[in-house]
C-alpha positions as CSV (number, residue, x, y, z in Angstrom):
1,X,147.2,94.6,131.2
2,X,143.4,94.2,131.0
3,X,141.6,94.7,127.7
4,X,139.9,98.2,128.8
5,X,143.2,99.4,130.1
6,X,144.8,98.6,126.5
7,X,141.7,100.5,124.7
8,X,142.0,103.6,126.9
9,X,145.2,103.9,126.5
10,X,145.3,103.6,122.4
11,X,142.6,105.9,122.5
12,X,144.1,108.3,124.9
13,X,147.1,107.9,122.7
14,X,145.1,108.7,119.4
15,X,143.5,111.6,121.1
16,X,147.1,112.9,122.1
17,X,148.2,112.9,119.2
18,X,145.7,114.3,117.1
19,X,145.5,117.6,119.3
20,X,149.5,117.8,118.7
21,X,148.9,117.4,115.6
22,X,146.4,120.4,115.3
23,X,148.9,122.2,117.4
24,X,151.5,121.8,115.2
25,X,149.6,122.6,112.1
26,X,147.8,126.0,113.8
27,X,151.2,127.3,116.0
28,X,153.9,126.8,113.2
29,X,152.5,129.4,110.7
30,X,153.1,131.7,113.5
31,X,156.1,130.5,114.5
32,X,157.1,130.8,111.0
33,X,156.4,134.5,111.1
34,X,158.3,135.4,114.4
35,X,161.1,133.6,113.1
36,X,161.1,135.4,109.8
37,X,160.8,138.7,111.7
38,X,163.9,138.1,113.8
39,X,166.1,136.7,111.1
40,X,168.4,139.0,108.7
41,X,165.6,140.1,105.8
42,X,168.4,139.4,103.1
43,X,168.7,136.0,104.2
44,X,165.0,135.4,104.5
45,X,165.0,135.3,101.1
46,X,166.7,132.6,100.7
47,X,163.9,130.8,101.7
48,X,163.9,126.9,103.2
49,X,162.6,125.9,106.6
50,X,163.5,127.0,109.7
51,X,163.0,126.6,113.3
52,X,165.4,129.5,114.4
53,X,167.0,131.9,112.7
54,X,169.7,131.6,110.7
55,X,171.0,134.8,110.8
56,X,169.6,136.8,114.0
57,X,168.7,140.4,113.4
58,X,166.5,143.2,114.9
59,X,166.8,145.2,112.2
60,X,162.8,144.5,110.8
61,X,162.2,146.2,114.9
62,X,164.4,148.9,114.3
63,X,162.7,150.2,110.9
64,X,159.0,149.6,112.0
65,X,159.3,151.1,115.1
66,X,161.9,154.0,113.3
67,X,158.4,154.9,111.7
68,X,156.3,157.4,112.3
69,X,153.2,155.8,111.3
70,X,153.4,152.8,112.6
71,X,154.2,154.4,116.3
72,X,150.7,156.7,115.5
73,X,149.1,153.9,114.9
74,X,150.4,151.8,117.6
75,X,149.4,155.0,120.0
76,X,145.6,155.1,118.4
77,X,145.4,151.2,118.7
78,X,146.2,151.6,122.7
79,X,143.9,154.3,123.5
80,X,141.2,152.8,121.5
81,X,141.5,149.6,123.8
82,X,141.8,151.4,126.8
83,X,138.6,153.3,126.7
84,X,136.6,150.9,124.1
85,X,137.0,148.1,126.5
86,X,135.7,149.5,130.0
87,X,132.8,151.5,128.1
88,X,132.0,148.6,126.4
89,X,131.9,145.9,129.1
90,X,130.0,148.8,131.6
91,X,127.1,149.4,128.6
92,X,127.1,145.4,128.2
93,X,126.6,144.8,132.1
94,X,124.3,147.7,132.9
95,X,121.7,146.3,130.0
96,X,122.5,142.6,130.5
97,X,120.7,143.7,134.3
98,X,118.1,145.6,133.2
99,X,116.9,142.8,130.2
100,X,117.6,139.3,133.1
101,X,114.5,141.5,134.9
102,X,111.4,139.2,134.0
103,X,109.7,142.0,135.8
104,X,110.2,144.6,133.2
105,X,107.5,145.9,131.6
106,X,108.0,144.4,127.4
107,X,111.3,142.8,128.4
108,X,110.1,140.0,125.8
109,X,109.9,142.7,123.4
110,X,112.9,144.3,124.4
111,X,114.7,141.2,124.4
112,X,113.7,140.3,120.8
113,X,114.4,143.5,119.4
114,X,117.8,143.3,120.5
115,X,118.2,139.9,119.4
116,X,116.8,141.3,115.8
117,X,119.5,143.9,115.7
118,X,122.1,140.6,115.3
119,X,121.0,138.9,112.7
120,X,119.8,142.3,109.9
121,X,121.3,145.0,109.8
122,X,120.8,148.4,107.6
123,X,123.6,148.0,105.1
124,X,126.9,149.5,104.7
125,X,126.0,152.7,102.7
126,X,123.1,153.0,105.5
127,X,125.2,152.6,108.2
128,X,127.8,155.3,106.7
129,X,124.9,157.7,106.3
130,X,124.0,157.8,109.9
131,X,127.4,157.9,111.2
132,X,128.4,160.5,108.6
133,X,124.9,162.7,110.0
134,X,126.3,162.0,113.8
135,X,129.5,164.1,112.7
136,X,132.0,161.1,113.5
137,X,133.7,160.7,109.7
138,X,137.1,161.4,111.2
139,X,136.6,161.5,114.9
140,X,137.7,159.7,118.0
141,X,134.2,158.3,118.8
142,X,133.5,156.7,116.0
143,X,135.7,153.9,117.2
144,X,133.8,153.8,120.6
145,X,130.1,154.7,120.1
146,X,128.5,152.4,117.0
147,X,130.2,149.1,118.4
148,X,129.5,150.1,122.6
149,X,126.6,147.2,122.4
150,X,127.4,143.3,121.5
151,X,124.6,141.5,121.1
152,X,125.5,138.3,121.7
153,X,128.2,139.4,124.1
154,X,124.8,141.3,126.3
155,X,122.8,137.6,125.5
156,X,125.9,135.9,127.6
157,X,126.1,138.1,130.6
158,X,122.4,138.0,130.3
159,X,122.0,134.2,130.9
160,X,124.6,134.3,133.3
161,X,122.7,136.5,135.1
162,X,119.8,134.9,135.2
163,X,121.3,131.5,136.4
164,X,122.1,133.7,139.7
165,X,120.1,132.7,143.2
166,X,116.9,135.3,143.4
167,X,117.8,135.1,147.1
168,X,121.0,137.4,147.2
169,X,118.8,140.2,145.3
170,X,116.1,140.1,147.8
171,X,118.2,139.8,151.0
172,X,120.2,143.3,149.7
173,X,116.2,144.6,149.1
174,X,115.5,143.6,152.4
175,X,118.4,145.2,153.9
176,X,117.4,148.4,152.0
177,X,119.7,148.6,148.7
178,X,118.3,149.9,145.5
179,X,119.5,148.6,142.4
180,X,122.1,150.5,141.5
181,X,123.7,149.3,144.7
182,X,122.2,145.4,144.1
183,X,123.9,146.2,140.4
184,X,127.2,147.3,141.9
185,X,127.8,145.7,145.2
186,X,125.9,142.6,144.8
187,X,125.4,141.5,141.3
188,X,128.8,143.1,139.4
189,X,130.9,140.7,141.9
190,X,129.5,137.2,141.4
191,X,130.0,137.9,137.6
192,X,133.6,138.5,137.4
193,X,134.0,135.5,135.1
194,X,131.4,136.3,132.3
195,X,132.2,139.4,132.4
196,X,136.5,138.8,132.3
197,X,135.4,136.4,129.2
198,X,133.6,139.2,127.3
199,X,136.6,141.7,128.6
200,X,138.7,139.2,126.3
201,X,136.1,139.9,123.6
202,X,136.5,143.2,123.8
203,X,140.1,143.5,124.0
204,X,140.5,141.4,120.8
205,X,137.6,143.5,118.8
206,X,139.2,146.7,119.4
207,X,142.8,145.7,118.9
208,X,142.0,143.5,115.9
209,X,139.5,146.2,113.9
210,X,140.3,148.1,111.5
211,X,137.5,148.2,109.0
212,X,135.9,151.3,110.8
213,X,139.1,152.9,110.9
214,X,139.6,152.0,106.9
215,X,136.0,153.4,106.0
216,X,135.5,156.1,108.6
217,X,138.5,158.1,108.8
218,X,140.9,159.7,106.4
219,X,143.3,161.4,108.7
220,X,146.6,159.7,109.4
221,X,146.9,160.1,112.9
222,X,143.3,158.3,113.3
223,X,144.5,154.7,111.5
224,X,144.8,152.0,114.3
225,X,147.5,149.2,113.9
226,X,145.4,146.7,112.1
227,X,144.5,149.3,109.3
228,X,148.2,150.0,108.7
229,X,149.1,146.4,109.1
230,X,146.6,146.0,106.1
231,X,148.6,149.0,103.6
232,X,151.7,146.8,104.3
233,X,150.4,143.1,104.0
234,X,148.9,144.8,100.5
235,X,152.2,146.3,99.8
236,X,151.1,149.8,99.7
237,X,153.1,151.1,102.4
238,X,156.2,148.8,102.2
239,X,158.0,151.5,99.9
240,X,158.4,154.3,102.3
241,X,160.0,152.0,105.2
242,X,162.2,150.4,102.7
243,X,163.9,153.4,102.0
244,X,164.4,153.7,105.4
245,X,166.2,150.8,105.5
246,X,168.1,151.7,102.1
247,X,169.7,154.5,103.9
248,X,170.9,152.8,106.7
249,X,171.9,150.3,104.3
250,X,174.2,152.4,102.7
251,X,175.5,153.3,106.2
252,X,176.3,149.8,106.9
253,X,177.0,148.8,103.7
254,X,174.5,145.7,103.7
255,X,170.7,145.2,103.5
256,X,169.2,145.3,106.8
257,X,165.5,144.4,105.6
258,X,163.2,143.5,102.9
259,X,159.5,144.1,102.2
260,X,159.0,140.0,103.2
261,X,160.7,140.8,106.8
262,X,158.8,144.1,107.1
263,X,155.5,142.4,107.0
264,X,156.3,139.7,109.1
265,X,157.5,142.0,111.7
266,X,154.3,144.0,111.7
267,X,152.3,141.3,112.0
268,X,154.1,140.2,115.0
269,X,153.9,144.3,116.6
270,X,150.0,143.5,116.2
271,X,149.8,140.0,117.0
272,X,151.6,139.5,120.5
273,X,149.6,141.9,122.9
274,X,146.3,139.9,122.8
275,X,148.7,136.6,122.9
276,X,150.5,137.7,126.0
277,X,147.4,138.8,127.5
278,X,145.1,135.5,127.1
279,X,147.0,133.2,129.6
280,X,145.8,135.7,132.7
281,X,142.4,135.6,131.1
282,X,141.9,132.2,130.3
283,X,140.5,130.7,132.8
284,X,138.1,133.1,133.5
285,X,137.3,132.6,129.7
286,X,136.6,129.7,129.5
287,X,134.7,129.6,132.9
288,X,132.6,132.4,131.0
289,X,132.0,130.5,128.3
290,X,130.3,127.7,130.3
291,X,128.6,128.9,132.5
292,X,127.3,132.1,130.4
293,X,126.3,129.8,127.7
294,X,122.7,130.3,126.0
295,X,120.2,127.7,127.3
296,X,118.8,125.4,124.8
């Protein structure tokens, strides 16, 4: 074996095994928590390491999903995605087209202001004065409206956009298509990858947030997932399912779940949608990423 051979191979070997080792370090804390969530909570608390469950239970299911709040918030969480992530990605297109225009009249303007509007921003109080004066403390749309614009998720499909041949515009002008029609037919198709990568962004944003729904609204029925999973992880809201599971306790005479397995199960409600999603999305991701990438 030649020299180089031996020197590619240690350092394919020691570039192997560090990314296992990453993996390993970054998928067991999760791992850890489904496993937790699965096992019998009274045995959980035993504690020590495990790789599957010692004692497997879907009891931890049963009580979260037995409650109320946690299937509200489950439902707000859903509808939130399904109509933040469309608008969003429609509102990011349709001004990603407009600013890629060199033609526009201020578009360097236009472009910097936007680009302004990412790094300062009013403030929290500010920010909770003017949605508080749009009438959207404890409404629907306050989950949709203040976050329909990305900034840096508009600069992406931007670039991408302006990487695209001039020539497929002009032959649809020729052919006699406005822009709307260039923006639909023609433009819209050739960025299905940018546009699947911030779809991704999207999806995570609204399923993930819950600071707007924490500061914004006070009704119970307007809490997404993320907001609730927060009450539990701070064991505010641990109580109430706990003695849910007392009572069926004392119908079965054991301890189905503790406050430890409770946790660990919401997280896992909260966590696997946008997991189970990413492989269909991945390629387009990172396709995105590349080739929407700002230009230095």
């Amino acid at each position: 074996m030649t020299r180089d051979r031996i020197l590619n191979l240690t350092g394919n070997t020691l570039l192997y095994g560090l990314l296992g080792l990453v993996f390993l370090v970054t998928f067991f804390p999760f791992w850890q928590i489904f496993i937790l969530s699965i096992n019998d909570g009274t045995d959980s608390l035993r504690g020590g390491f495990m790789l599957w469950p010692r004692e497997f239970s879907l009891d931890s299911y049963a009580t979260v999903f037995s409650n109320p709040e946690i299937l509200t918030a489950i439902r707000t969480t859903v509808l939130r995605t399904v109509l933040g992530v469309p608008l969003t990605v429609a509102c990011i297109a349709m001004l990603a087209y407009v600013l890629s225009k060199r033609t526009l009249a201020g578009s360097r303007f236009l472009n910097l202001f936007f680009i302004f509007t990412m790094y300062f921003s009013g403030g929290l109080i500010p920010t909770y004065m003017v949605i508080k004066s749009l009438h959207l403390i404890d409404n629907f749309l306050v989950f949709l409206l203040p976050g329909l614009i990305n900034i840096f998720w508009m600069i992406l499909v931007r670039t991408f956009m302006e990487q695209l041949p001039k020539e497929i515009e002009e032959s649809a002008e020729i052919d006699g298509a406005n822009d709307i029609r260039i923006f639909v037919q023609v433009i819209l198709p050739v960025c299905v990858p940018v546009l699947a990568t911030i779809t991704l962004f999207a999806a995570i944003f609204h399923w993930n947030a819950w600071y707007d729904s924490y500061i914004y609204t006070y009704k119970p029925d307007l809490k997404t997932l993320q907001a609730v999973l927060v009450k539990i992880l701070n064991q505010y809201q641990t109580g109430d399912m706990l003695s849910q599971a007392q009572q069926l306790a004392n119908e079965n005479k054991r301890i189905p779940v503790t406050g430890e397995s409770i946790r660990m199960t919401v997280t896992m409600v909260a966590t696997l949608p946008i997991i189970l999603v990413y492989p269909f999305l991945q390629k387009f991701f990172l396709k995105g990423m590349l080739l929407g990438a700002v230009k230095s």
